[in-house]
C-alpha positions in Angstrom: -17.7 -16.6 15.1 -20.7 -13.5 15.4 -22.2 -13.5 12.0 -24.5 -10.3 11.6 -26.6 -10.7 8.1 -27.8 -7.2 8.1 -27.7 -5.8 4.0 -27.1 -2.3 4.1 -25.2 -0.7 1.7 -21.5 -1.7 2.1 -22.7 -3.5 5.2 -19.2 -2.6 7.6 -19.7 -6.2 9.9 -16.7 -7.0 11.6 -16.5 -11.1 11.2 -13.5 -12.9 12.5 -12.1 -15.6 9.8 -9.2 -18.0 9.5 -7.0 -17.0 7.1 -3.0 -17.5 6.9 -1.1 -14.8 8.1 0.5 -11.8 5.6 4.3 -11.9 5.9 6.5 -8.8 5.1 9.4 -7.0 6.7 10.6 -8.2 10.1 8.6 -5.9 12.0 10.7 -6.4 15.7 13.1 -3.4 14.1 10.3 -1.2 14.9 11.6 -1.7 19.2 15.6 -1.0 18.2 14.2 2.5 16.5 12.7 3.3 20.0 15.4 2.5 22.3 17.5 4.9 20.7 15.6 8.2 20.5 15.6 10.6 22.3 12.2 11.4 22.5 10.4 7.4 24.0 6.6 6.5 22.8 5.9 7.0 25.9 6.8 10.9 26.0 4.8 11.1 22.8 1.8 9.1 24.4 1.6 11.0 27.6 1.3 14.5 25.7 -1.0 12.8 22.7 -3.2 11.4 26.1 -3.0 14.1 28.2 -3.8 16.5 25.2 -7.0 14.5 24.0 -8.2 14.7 27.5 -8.0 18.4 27.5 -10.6 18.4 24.4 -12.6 15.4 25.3 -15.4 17.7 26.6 -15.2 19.9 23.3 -15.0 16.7 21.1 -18.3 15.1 22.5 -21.1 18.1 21.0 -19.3 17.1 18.2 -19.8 13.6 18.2 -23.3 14.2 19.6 -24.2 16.5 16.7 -22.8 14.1 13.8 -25.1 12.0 15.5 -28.7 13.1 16.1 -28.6 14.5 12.8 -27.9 11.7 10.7 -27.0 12.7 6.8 -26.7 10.1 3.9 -23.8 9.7 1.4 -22.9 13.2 0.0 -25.6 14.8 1.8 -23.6 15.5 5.2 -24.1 19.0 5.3 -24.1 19.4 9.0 -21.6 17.0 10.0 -19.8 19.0 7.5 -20.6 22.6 8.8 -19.4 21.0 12.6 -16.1 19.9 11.9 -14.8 22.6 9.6 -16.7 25.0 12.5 -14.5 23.3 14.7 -10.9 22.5 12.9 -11.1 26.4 11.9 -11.5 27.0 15.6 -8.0 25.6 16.3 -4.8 27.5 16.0 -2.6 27.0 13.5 -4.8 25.0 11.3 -5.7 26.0 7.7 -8.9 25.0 6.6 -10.8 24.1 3.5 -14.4 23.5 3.1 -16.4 21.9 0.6 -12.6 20.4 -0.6 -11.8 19.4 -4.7 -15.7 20.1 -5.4 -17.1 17.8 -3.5 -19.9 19.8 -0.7 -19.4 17.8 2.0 -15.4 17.1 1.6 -13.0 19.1 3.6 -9.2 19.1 4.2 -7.6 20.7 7.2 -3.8 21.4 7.7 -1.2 22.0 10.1 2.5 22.4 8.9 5.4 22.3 11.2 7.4 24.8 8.6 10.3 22.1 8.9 10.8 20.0 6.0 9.7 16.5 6.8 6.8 13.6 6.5 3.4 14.1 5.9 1.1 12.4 8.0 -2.7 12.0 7.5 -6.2 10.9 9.2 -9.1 10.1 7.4 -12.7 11.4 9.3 -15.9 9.9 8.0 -19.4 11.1 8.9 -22.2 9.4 7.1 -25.0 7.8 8.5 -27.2 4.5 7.1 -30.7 4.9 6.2 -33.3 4.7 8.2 -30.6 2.9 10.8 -29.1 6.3 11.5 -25.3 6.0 12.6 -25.4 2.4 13.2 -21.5 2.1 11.9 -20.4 4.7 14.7 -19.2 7.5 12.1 -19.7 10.0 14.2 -17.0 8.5 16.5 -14.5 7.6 13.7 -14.3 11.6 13.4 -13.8 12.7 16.7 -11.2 10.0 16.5 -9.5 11.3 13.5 -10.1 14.5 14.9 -8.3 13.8 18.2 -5.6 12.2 17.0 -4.8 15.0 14.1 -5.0 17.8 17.0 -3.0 15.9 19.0 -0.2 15.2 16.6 -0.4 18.9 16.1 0.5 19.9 19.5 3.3 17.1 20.1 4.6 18.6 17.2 4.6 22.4 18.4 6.0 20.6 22.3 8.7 18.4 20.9 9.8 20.3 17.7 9.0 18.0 15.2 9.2 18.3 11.2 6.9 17.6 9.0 2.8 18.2 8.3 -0.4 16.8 9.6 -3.4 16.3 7.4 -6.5 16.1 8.8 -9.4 14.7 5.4 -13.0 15.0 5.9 -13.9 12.2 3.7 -17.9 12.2 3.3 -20.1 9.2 1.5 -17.8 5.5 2.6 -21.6 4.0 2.8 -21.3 2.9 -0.6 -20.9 6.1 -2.5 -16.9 6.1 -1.8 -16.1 9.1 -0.9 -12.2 8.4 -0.9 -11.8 7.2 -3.9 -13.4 10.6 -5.7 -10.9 12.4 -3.1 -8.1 10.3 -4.6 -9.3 11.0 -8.2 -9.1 14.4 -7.8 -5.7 14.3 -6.3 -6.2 15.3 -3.1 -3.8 12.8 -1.3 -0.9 13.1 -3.6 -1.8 17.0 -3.7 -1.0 17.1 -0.3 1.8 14.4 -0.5 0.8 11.8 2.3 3.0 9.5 2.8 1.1 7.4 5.4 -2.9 7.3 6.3 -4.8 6.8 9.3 -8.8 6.2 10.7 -10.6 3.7 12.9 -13.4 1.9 13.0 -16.0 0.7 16.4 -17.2 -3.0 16.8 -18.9 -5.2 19.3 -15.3 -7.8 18.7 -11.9 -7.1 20.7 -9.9 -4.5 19.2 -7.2 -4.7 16.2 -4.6 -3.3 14.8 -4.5 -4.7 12.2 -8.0 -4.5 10.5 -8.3 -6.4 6.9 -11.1 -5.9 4.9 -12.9 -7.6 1.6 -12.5 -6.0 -2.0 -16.3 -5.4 -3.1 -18.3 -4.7 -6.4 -21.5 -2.9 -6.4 -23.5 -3.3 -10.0 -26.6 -2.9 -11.7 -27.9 -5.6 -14.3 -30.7 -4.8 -16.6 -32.4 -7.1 -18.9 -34.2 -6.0 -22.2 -37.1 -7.8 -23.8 -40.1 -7.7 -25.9 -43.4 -7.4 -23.8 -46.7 -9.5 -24.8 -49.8 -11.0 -23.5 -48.9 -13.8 -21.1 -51.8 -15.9 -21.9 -53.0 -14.8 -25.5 -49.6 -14.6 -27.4 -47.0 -15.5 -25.4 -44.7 -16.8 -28.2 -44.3 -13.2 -29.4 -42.3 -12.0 -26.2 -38.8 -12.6 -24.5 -39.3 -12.5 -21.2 -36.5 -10.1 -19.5 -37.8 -11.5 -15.6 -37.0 -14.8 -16.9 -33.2 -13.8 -18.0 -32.8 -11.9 -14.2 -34.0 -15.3 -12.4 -32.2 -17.9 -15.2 -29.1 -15.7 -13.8 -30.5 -15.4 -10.4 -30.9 -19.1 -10.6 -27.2 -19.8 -11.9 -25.7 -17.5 -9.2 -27.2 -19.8 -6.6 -25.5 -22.9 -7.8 -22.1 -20.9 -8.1 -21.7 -20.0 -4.5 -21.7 -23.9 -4.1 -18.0 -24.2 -5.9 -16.8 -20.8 -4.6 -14.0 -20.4 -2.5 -14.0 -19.5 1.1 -14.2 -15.8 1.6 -16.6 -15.1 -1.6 -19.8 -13.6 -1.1 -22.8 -13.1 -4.0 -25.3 -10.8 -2.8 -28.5 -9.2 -4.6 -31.8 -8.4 -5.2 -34.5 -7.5 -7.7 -35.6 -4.4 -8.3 -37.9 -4.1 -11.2 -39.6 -7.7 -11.7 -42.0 -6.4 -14.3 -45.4 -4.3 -14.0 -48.1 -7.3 -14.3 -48.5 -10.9 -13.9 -50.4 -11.3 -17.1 -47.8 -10.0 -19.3 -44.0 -11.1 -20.8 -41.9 -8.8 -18.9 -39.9 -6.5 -21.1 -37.5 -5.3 -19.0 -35.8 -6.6 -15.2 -33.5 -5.4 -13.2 -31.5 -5.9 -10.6 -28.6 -4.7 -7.7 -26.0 -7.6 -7.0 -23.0 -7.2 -5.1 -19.7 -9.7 -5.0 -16.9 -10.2 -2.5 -13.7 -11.2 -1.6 -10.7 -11.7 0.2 -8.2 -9.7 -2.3 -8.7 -7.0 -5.6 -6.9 -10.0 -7.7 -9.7 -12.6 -6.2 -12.7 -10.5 -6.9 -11.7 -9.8 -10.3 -11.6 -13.6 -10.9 -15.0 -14.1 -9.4 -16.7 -11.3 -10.8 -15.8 -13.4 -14.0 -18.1 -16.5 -13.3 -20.3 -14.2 -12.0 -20.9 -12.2 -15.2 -21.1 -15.6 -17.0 -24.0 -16.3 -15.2 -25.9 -13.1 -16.2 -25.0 -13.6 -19.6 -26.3 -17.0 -19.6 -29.9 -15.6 -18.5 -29.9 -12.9 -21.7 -28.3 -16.6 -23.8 -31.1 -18.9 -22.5 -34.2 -16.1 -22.8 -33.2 -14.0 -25.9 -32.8 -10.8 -23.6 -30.5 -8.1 -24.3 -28.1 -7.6 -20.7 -26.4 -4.5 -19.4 -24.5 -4.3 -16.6 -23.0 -1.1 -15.1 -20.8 -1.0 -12.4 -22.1 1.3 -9.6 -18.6 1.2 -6.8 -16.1 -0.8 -6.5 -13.9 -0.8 -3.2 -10.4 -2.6 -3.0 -10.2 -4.6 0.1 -7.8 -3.2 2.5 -4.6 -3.9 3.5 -3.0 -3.1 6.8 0.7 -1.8 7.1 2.3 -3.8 9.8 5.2 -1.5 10.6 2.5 1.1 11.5 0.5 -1.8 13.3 3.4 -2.3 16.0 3.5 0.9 17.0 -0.4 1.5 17.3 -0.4 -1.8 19.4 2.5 -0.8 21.5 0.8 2.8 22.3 -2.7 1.3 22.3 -1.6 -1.5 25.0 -0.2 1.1 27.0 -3.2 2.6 27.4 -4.7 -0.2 29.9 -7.7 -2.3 30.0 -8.1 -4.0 26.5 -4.9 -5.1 24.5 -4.2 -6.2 21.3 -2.3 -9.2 20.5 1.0 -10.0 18.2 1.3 -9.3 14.6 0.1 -13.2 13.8 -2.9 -13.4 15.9 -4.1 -9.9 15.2 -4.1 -10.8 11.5 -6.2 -13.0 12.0 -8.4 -11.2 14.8 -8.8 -8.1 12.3 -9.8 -10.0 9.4 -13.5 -9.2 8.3 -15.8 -9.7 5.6 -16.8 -5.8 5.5 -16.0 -3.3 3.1 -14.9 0.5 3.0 -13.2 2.8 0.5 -10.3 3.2 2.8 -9.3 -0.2 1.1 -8.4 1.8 -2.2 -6.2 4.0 0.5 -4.7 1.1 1.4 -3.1 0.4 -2.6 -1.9 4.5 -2.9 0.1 4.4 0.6 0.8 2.6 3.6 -2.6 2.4 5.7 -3.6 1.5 9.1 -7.5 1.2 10.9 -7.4 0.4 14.2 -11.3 -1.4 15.2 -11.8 -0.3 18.7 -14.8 -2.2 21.1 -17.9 -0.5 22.1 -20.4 -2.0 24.5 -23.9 -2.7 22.4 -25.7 -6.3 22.2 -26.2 -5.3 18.4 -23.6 -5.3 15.5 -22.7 -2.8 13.1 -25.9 -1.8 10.8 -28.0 -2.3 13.5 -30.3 -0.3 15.7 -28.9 -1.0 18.4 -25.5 -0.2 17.5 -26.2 3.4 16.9 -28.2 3.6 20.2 -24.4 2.3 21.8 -22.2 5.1 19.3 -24.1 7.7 21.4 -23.1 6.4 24.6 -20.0 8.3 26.8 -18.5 4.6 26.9 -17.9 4.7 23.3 -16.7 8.4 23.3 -14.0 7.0 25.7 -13.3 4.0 23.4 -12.9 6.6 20.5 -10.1 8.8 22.7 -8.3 5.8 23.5 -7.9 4.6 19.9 -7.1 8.4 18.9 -4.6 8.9 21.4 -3.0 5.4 19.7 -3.6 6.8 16.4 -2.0 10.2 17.0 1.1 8.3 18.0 1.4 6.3 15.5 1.8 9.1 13.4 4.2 10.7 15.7 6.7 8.1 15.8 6.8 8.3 11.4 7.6 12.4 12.3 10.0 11.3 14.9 12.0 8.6 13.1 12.8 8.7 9.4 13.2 5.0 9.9 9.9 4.2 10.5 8.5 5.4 7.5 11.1 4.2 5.0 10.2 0.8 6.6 6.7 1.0 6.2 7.1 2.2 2.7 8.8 -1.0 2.1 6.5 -3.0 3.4 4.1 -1.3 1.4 6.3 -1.9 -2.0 6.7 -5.5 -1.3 2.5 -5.8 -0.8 1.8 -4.2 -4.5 4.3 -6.4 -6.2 3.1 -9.5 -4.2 -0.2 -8.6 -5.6 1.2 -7.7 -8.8 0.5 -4.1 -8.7 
């Protein structure tokens, strides 16, 4: 097991764990809906292939752009002014910058005129600081861009029903970017009824991608400031409170449960040595494996932070900066991206069971909150680099033309998966099941 410590932000590592498998609706029925159409996955993979590699040499400017200009959550202006630039350039495509108020948001369209499913790709964009796009974003759009244009013309060749969404969804390095989209009502707006997006890694590719629920917060403590060494007695010390919690936090993780993860750091530890701090601060983070898990951690968590204010006199204030769910793949949509993936050559994914386990991580993203409003899907494609995610390195290999290729492939397995929901009626009352049965299971 790679373990890659880098902290930054929602820190997207891909981490391989042990966990027991997610059961749901027999899957297998996904082949007996193939045999019988008409129209076989691989009719809808050769035009979905042969139609990405008509645009691959207009997709990589693209990708290169995103790239070497690198643009922080909300702040991806460029990125932004490319890809609407682009989707505008496409026939049959309606448009819509700076989307539900947000600058560097956009939604583009395509709509069969039949009546029929809506199908959707999520592109993200944002870079890391100072680390540049060292989580490949500028790939996951080209991707999402691929597979949307793509579905689009299968859809014009084969005379399918329904719509294709295509959201550019800015700020998933911790400023969650998705989840103001959902707020605002842009999925349900548009009435998707499934969601797709990728994600590169240095581990073999997945299906089936599972990440950790996460909780971003800010705790402050409030004292009374005197002189350290002439009157100590008349302060409360607010940098004792932070480490008295700090402290406590420390000897939790001991008795927490695989899968849970306490991160943080101090930000304000006071001005001066010689004084009783009167006021500390602090960014902590928590993790784990489900929404319902976190929540339950976060509780011994916050006892320890108000222990510090009960031991030192401090007043506490904690305020929640982001909160992402952990995400949960659809497995009916999982078959048929592995299916069209593994067609593809070269790397495969495995069955259902082991690619649970092989796309389990301990990373974080907003498309996890996706993941609780319809059935979801990211597919983790390889890229050659010696470096994780959040690392130098990394970034240096999302520029590369092996990684472009990577992205195609897992676009071309992306735009199918969509397909097959247009195609068959079937699939997508299946994966809505599937989906029903995951929020109740979860008590949702």
């Amino acid at each position: 097991m790679q373990l890659f410590s880098s902290l930054v932000e929602d820190d997207y590592v891909s981490i391989s764990m042990n966990e027991e498998s997610q059961t749901g609706p027999n899957t297998e029925r996904i082949d007996d809906f193939q045999d019988d159409q008409k129209i076989s996955q691989k009719d809808l993979l050769d035009l979905a292939s042969e139609y990405i590699d008509s645009i691959s040499e207009e997709l990589r400017p693209v990708s290169l752009r995103i790239h070497d200009n690198p643009e922080l959550n909300y702040g991806e202006f460029i990125a932004h002014e490319t890809l609407v630039k682009f989707m505008k350039s496409r026939k049959g495509w309606k448009v819509t910058p700076s989307a539900y108020g947000i600058a560097t948001a956009f939604i583009a369209e395509f709509d069969s005129g039949k009546k029929g499913p809506v199908i959707s790709y999520n592109a993200e964009y944002d870079a890391l600081k100072g680390i540049g796009h060292s989580c490949g974003h500028n790939l996951i759009a080209i991707c999402s861009v691929g597979a949307a244009l793509a579905a689009s013309a299968a859809i014009k060749n084969f005379s399918l029903p329904g719509k294709v969404i295509l959201f550019g969804t800015p700020a998933e390095e911790g400023g969650g970017g998705k989840i103001k989209l959902l707020k605002a009502g842009a999925y349900s707006d548009h009435k998707a009824d499934i969601n797709l997006i990728s994600h590169p890694g240095i581990v073999p590719a997945s299906a089936l991608v599972r990440t950790n629920a996460y909780m971003n917060f800010r705790v402050e403590y409030f004292g009374k400031e005197a002189h350290a060494a002439a009157s100590p007695w008349e302060g409360i010390n607010a940098l004792d409170a932070l480490i008295t919690a700090y402290n406590a936090l420390s000897v939790l993780r001991q008795q927490t449960m695989p899968g849970d993860i306490i991160q943080g750091h101090i930000t304000d530890g006071g001005a001066a040595p010689n004084i009783i701090h009167a006021y500390a601060a602090g960014i902590f983070v928590v993790r784990s494996l489900s929404k319902s898990r976190l929540e339950m951690l976060r509780k011994r968590v916050n006892n320890c932070f108000e222990a510090g204010a009960e031991a030192t006199g401090a007043k506490l204030k904690m305020t929640e900066v982001m909160a992402y769910d952990d995400h949960v793949p659809n497995k009916v949509l999982g078959v048929i991206c592995r299916k069209a993936f593994n067609q593809l050559g070269r790397e495969e994914i495995p069955t259902t069971e082991l690619d649970l386990i092989r796309g389990a991580t301990q990373a974080s993203t907003d498309q996890g909150n996706i993941s609780y409003m319809m059935p979801s899907l990211s597919l983790g494609f390889k890229i050659e680099s010696q470096d994780g995610p959040h690392n130098p390195g990394f970034a240096a290999a999302a520029r590369t033309r092996k990684a472009h290729d990577a992205a195609l492939k897992a676009a071309k397995a992306l735009a199918v998966t969509g397909l097959e929901v247009l195609l068959d009626e079937r699939v997508l009352v299946a994966a809505k099941e599937e989906f029903k049965e995951m929020l109740e299971g979860r008590g949702r």
